[in-house]
C-alpha positions in Angstrom: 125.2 101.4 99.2 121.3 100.3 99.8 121.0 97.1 101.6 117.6 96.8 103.0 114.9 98.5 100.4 110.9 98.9 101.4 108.7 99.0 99.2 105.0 100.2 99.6 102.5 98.9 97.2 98.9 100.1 97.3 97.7 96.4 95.7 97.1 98.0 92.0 98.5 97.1 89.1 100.0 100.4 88.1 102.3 100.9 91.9 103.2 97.3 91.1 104.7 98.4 87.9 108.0 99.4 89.5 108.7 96.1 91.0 111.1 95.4 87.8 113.0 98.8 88.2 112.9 97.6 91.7 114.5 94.4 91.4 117.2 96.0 88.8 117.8 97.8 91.7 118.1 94.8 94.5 120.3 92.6 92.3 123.3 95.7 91.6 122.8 96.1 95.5 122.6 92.9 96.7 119.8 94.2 98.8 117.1 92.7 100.9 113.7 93.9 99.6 110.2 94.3 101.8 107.1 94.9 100.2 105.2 97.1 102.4 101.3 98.1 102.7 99.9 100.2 105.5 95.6 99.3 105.8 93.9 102.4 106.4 90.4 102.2 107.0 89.2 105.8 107.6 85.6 107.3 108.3 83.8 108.7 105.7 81.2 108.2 102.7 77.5 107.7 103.4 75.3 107.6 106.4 76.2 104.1 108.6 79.1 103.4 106.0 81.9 104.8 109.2 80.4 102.6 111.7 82.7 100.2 113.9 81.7 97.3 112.5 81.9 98.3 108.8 85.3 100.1 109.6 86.4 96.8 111.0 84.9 94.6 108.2 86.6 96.8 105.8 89.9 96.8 107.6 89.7 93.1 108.1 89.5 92.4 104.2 92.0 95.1 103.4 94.1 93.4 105.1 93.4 89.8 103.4 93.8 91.2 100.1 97.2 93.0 101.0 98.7 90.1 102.7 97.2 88.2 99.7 98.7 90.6 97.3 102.1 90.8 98.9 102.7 87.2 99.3 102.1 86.5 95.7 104.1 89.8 94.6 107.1 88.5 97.5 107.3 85.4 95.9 107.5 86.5 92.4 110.7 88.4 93.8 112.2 85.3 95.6 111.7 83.4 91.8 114.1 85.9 90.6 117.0 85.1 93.3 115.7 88.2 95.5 115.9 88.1 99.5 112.3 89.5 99.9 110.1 89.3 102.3 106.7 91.3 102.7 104.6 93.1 106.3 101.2 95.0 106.6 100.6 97.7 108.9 97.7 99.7 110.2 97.4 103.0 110.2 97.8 106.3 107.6 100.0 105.0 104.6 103.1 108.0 104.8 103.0 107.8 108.5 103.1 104.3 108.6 105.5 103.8 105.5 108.1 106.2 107.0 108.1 105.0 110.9 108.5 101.4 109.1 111.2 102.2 107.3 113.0 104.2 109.9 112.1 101.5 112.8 113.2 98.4 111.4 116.6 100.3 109.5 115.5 100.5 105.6 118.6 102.3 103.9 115.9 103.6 100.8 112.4 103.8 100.1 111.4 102.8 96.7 107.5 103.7 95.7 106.0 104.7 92.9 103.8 107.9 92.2 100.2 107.4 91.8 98.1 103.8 92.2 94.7 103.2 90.5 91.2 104.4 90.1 90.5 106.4 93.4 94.0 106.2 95.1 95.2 107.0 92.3 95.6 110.8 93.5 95.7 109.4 97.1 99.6 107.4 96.5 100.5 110.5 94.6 100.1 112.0 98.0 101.5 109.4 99.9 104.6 109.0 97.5 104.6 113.1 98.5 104.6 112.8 102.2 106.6 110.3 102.2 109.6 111.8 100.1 109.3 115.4 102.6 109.2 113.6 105.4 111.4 109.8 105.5 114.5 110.2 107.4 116.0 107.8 104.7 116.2 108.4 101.0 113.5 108.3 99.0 112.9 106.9 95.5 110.2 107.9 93.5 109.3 106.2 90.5 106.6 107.7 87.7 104.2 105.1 87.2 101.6 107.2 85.3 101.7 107.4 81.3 100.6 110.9 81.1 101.9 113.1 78.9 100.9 116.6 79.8 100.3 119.1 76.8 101.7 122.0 75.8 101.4 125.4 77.1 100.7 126.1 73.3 98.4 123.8 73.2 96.5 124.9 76.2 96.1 128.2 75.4 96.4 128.3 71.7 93.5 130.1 69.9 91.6 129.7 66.1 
């Protein structure tokens, strides 16, 4: 059924915690797994923190770190009998994630829902966008351990 599966990963721990769900997934499949990052360097923050330079110094080790990160995590995948292989891309994550996937023939995206600290909210949306809008089918794994509370307990009174 799924041959080829891509896999973004944001570099954080807690997106990285699907990868076993992930390789379940691969071995009933027989499928060929890419771990995926998109480096997004966008404009913002303080006075001179969006200038070209610092936009490219900032892309530049982004991208170290992801090709760092996904060589490590890729090779993890291949100890476990895995065909895996791992590619970076510039640009917006969902955008990149889902021309990837449809470009190069990916039969399922696989991702999970939120990564860490500030992008934690930030792969929530991407794991959003990317489920509306993928021309493939989508996967979405929870990889938060919240536990919302009750109604009841929301509202309840002395």
């Amino acid at each position: 059924m799924f041959k080829k599966i891509l896999v973004p990963l944001d570099g954080s721990e807690i997106a990285a915690k699907i990868l076993p769900k992930v390789v379940a997934l691969a071995k009933t499949f027989k499928a060929k797994v890419t771990l995926f990052h998109a480096c997004y360097a966008g404009v913002g923050g303080f006075a001179g923190e969006g200038t070209p330079a610092t936009i490219r110094a900032a892309a530049a080790q982004e991208k170290k770190f992801c090709e760092t990160f996904l060589a490590k995590a890729g090779q993890d995948l291949k100890k476990q009998g895995l065909d895996a292989n791992w590619a970076c891309a510039d640009g917006v994550p969902a955008q990149q994630i889902i021309a990837y996937a449809q470009d190069k023939g990916y039969d399922l995206i696989a991702l999970g829902t939120h990564g860490a600290g500030e992008v934690a909210w930030y792969m929530g949306h991407v794991a959003d966008r990317v489920a509306t809008h993928a021309t493939v089918p989508v996967l979405v794994f929870r990889t938060l351990e919240f536990k919302p509370p009750m109604l009841k307990e929301l509202y309840s009174y002395p």
